[in-house]
N, C-alpha and C positions, 0 to 999 in steps of 0.2 A: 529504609531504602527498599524498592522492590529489584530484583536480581531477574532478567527479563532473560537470561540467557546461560543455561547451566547443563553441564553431564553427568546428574547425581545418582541416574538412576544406576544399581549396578548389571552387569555383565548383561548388558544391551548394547553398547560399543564402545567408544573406545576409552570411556570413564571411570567412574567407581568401579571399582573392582568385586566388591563385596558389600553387602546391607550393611556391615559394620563402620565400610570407607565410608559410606554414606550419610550413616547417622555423623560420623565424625566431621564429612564440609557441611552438613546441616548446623550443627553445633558451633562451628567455624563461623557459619554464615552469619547465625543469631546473633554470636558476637562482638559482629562486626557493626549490629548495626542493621541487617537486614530483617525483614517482617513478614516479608513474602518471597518467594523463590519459583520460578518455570523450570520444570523438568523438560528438557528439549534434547531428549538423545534424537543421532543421527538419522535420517530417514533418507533412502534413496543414494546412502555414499556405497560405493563401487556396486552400484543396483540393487544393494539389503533395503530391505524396508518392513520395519517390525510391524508383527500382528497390534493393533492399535486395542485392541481389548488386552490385549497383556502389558501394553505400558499405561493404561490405567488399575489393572492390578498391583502393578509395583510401583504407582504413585499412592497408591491408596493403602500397601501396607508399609511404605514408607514411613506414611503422613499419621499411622498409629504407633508407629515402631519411637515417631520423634515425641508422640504426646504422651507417651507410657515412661520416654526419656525426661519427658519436660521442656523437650527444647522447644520455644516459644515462636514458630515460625509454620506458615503455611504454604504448602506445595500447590502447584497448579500444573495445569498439563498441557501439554506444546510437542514440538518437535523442531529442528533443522531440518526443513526440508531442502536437499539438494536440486538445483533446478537444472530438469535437462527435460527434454521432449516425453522421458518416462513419467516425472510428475505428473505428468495431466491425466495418467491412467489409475493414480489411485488418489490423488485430490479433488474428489467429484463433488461435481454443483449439488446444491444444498443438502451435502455432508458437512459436519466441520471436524471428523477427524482428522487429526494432525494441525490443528489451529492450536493457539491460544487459549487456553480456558474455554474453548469452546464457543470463540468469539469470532467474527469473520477476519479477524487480523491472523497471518500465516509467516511464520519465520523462514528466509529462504534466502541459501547460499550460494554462493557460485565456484567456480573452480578455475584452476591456469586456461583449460582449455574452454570456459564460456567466452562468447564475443559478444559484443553490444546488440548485433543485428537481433543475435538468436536471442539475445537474455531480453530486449526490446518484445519480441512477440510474444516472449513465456508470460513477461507481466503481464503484457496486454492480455491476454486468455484468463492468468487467472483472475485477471478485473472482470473479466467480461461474465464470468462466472461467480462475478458477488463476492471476490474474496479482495482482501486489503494485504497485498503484501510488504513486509518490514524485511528490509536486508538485512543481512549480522553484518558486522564488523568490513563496513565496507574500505577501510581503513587500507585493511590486508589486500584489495585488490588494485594495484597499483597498474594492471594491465589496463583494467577499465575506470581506474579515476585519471589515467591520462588525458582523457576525455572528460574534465568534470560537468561542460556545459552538458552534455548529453544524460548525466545523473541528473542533474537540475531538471531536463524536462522529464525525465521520467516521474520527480518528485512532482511537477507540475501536473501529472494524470495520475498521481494517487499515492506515487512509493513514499514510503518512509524507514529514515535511517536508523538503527541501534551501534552502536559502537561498543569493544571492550573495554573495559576499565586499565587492563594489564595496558593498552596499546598507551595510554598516556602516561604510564608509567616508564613506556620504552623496552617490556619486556619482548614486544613483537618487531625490534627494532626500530633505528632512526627513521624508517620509510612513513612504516604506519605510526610513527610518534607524531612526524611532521603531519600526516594529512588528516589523523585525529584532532589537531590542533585548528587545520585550518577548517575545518568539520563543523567547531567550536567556535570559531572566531565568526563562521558565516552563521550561527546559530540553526544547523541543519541537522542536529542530534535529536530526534526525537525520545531515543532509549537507550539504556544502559545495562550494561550485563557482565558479569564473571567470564564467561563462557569457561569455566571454571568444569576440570577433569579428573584432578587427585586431592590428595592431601598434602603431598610433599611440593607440586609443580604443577602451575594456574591453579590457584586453589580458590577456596570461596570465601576467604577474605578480604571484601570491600574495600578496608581501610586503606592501603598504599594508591589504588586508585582513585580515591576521594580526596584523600589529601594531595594529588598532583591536579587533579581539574580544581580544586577551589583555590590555590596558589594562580592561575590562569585567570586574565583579565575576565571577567563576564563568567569564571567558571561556576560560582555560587549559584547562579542565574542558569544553568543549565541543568546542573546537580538538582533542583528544584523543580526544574519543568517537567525531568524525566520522571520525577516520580508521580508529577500531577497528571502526568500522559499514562504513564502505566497505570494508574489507579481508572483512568477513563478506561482505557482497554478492559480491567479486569470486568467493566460494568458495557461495554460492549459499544461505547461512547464514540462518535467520531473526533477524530483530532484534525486541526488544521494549522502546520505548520506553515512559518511567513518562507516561502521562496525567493530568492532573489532572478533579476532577469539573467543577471551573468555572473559567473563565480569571480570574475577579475573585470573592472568596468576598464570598455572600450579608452583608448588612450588617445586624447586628442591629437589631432594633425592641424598642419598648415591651413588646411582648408577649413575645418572644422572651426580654429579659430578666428578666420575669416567669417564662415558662414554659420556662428555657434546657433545664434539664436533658431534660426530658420532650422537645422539640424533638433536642437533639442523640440522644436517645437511639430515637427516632423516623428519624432521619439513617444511625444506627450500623445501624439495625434494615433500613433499604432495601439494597438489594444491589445492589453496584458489576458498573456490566456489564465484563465484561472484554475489554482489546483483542486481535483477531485475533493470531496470535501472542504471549499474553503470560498468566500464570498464572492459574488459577482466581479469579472477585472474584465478590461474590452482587451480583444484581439485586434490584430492588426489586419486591414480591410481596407479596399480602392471604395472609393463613393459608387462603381457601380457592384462592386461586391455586395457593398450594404443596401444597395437599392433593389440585387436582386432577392435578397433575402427576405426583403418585406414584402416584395411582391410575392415570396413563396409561402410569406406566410398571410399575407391578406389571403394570398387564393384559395388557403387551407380553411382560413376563416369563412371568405364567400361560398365555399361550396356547401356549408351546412348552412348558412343563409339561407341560399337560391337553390338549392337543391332539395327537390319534392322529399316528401312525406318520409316515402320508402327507403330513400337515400339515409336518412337520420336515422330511419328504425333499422337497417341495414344489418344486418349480425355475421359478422366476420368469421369466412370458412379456409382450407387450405387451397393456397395457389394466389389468394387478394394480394396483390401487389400496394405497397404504402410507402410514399413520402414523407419521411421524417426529419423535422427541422427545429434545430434544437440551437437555440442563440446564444446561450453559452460556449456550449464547446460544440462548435461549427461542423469539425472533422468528427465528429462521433456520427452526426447521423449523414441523411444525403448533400453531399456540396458538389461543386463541376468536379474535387478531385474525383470525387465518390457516388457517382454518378446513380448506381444500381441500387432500386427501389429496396425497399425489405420486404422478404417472402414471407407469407404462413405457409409452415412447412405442412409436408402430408399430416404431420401428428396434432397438429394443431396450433404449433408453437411461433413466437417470433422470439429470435435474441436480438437484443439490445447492450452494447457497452453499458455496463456499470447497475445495468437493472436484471440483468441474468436474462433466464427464460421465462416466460410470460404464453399461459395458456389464453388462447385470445378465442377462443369454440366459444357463442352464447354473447359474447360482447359486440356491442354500439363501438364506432369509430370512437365517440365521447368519452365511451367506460375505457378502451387501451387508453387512450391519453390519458386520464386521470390517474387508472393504473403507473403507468410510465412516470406521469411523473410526482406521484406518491413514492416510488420506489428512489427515482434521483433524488428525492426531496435530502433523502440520507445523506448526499455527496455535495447538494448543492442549494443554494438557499433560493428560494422563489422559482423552479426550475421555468425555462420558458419552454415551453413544449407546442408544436404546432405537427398533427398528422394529418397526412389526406390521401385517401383511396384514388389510385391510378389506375387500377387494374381489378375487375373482379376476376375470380378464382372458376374455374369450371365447373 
């Protein structure tokens, strides 16, 4: 098993106490059962956030302290990052301090006082900034699974879930027992973790919460996947969990059975938006939605057609104003909601959802697209990309 979520490290917060506690839930862990472990002490809880060079110093004399012990298990480096408007000031774009392994997958918490609006924009930024957020133990937050359709779309633009092991055991109580279950039931677990702190309470043996998930209809089948997912993570892999469109399907009425077919086929006819990483599904669009689209993307296409020489050889400076049309996920680039072009900034740059920043100084209209969608290709298979210069820059 890999242990995606742990506080081994000692007297960094609220965990191991000492290298000795330490080696001791290392040892624990081996066990259990475990192969691999993330050291993910606290980052950003009541605004600490450790120098990240000293939590790979005490990952790394951990990771001799357990090999000179024998104990047969490998540390990796991570964090909990708590998500409030301070993250963004030391999770910076193409850093991966406080990731995963060093991977662009980032472990991120919430608290009583987050709300959907706000925790909505943090994702969104740090997508926007190239990174892949996994919640922990969304389980515990009962304020924002009361909403679970609202989790499903987040998971539909990129999130992904880890859940505790203890929370199926019932140590986190009936709440998060129940909604780990149904976590489970929807197959919306992507990972698994300890989130393991002592030796004596939450500790780092797997076994209790392995043996209540595989008891759990489908639980074998999750125990399973999480380890085939963490092991992609370890290798910096994207994963594409299945989402469903609603956590509890819509409940027929009177009319519905009346008018079922026409209804479902109304359903079949909306297009499924697809999640960040995960294959082509149509969104739901009016015949002139979809009609405008194609004409915005012919026109993107006609302009490097019909338009002179210069126009092609073109090299993008700051101030070019560009239309980007992205027929996947509609709402990422320009639609009627989203009206305003994307600037090259004074420095040179364009942000883009999910492609981060993109120095575009020296490049063809041709070269950003290609760029652009080399970069989605990460998140999305076959991206359809369509740019067109609306505006030169001064």
């Amino acid at each position: 098993m890999i242990d995606l979520h742990s506080h081994i490290l000692w007297e960094i917060d609220d965990g191991s106490l000492s290298l000795d506690m330490s080696l001791q839930m290392l040892k624990m862990s081996a066990d259990s059962g475990v192969t691999d472990i993330f050291a993910t002490p606290h980052a950003n809880r009541h605004g600490t956030v450790p120098e990240w060079p000293a939590v790979l110093d005490k990952i790394n004399t951990l990771q001799a302290e357990a090999d000179k012990a024998s104990i047969p298990i490998h540390i990796h480096s991570g964090a909990e990052v708590e998500l409030d408007y301070h993250t963004l000031d030391f999770v910076k774009e193409g850093s991966r301090d406080y990731c995963l392994n060093g991977s662009d997958y980032i472990l991120v918490e919430l608290t009583r006082q987050s709300r959907p609006a706000q925790t909505e924009e943090l994702l969104y930024e740090l997508m926007l900034r190239g990174f892949i957020p996994v919640l922990a133990h969304p389980e515990r937050y009962d304020h924002i699974m009361s909403r679970p359709d609202q989790v499903l779309e987040w998971m539909r633009h990129g999130l992904l879930l880890q859940s505790n092991l203890g929370s199926f055991t019932g140590f986190f109580g009936d709440s998060a027992q129940h909604l780990a279950r149904e976590l489970q039931k929807r197959s919306l677990i992507s990972f698994l973790g300890s989130d393991a702190h002592r030796t004596n309470v939450r500790t780092t043996d797997t076994s209790p919460g392995r043996e209540a998930i595989v008891r759990l209809q489908g639980g074998q089948a999750l125990w399973d996947r999480c380890i085939e997912n963490s092991q992609k993570l370890l290798q910096n892999k994207v994963i594409y969990p299945e989402v469903p469109d609603f956590w509890d399907p819509p409940k027929k009425g009177f009319l519905s059975r009346i008018f079922g077919k026409i209804i479902k086929e109304k359903i079949e006819y909306r297009s499924r938006r697809r999640s960040v990483k995960k294959r082509l599904c149509q969104q739901s669009e009016s015949r002139e939605e979809c009609m405008n689209k194609k004409l915005l993307s012919m026109a993107a296409a006609l302009f490097f057609i019909s338009a002179p020489a210069w126009a092609q050889d073109y090299t993008m400076r700051p101030g070019d104003e560009l239309n980007i049309v992205f027929t996947q996920e509609p709402d990422l680039g320009n639609t009627q909601a989203n009206a305003s072009p994307f600037t090259v900034r004074p420095d040179g740059k364009i942000s883009f959802p999910m492609a981060g920043e993109i120095d575009v100084r020296g490049m063809t209209v041709s070269q950003f697209t290609e760029t652009l969608r080399t970069r989605l290709s990460r998140y999305f298979i076959d991206p359809d990309i369509s740019v067109n210069l609306v505006k030169l820059g001064a």
